[in-house]
N, C-alpha and C positions, 0 to 999 in steps of 0.2 A: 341168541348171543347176548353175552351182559356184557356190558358200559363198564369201564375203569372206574368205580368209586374216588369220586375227588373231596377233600377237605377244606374250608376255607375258615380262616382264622383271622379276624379282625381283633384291631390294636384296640376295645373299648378302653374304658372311653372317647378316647380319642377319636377312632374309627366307628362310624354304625352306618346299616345299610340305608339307602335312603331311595333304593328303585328299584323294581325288578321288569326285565322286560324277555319276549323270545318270541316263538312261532307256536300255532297249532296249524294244522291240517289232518283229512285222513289218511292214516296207514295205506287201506287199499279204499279202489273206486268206491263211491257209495257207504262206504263206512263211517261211523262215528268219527269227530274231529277228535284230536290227541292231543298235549302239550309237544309238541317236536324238541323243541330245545327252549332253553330258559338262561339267561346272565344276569348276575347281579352288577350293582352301584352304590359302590358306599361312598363315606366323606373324600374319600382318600381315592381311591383309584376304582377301574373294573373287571371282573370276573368273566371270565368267560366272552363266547358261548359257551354251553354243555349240550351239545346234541347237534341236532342236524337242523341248521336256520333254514327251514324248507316250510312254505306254507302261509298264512296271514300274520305279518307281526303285530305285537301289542304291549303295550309298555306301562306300566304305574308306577307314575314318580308320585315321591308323597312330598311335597314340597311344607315347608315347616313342621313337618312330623320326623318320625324314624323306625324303620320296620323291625319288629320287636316279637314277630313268630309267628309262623305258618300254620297254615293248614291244608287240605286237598283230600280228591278219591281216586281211585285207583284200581285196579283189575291188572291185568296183562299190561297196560300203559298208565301214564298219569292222565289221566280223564280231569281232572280240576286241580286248580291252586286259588289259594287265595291267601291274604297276608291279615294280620294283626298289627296296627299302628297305632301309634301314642305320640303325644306331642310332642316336638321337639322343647326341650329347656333349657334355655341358653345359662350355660354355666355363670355363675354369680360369681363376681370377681375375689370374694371374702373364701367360695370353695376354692377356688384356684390360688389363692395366698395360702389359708391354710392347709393345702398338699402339698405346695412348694414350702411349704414352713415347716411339716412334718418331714418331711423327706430328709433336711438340710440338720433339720435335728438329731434324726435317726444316723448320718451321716460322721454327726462328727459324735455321737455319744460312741459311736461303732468304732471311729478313730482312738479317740482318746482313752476310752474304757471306763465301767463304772464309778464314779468318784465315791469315797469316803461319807458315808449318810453318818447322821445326827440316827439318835434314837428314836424311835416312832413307831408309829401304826400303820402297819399296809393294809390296806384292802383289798382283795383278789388278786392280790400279789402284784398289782400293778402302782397304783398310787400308794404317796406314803404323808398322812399325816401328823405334822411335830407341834406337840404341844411347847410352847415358850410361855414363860411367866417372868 
C-alpha cells in the first residue's frame, strides 16, 4: 500500500527546521526495527506525525543549530535517517536593516517608476556610474 506523498514548505529564512522526532519498531515479530513514523519541528510551528506513532519514540532537537539535510537507507521501509546540521547564526541586525532597506527601496522605485538618469556608465546593466567635473 503507498502513503499519500506530503510536501512541506518552510518560510526560510524565517522558518528552518530545528527537530525531528517519531517511532521505530518492527513490522512483524522478530524483524528488523523500521522508522514507523517521523514529524518535524521548525521555528514556527509542527509537522506531522507521518506514519503510524507505533513503537519506541525518539527525538533530536538540535538546540542552537538548524537541520539543513538529510540522509537515510532504505529497502521495502525506511531502515535509517539521519540529519545534517549547521550552526544556527543569529541574524546581524545591519542584514535585517539592509533587507528591510532593500525591500522599501524596491517598493517605492516600483511605485514611482524609473527617474530621468544623467548620462553614464552602466555596468551589467545594473549600476550606473556618472562621471562629474
Amino acid at each position: 500500500m503507498l502513503c499519500p506523498r506530503t510536501q512541506i514548505k518552510l518560510s526560510f529564512p524565517d522558518e528552518y527546521l530545528t527537530a525531528v522526532s517519531g517511532n521505530y519498531s518492527p513490522i512483524a515479530h522478530g524483524g528488523s526495527p523500521v522508522i514507523r513514523s517521523l514529524a518535524f519541528r521548525s521555528s514556527q510551528r509542527a509537522y506531522g506525525p507521518f506514519g503510524a506513532a507505533e513503537g519506541t519514540p525518539f527525538t533530536f532537537p538540535v538546540d542552537g543549530g538548524v537541520i539543513v539535510g538529510f540522509c537515510g537507507r532504505s529497502g521495502w521501509q525506511l531502515d535509517a535517517v539521519g540529519l545534517y546540521v549547521a550552526a544556527l547564526r543569529p541574524e546581524r541586525m545591519y542584514d535585517r536593516v539592509h533587507k528591510i532597506g532593500l525591500s522599501a527601496y524596491r517598493a517605492v522605485m516600483h511605485r514611482i517608476g524609473p527617474q530621468q538618469q544623467e548620462p553614464g556608465e552602466k555596468l551589467n546593466g545594473n549600476a550606473q556610474i556618472t562621471h562629474k567635473t
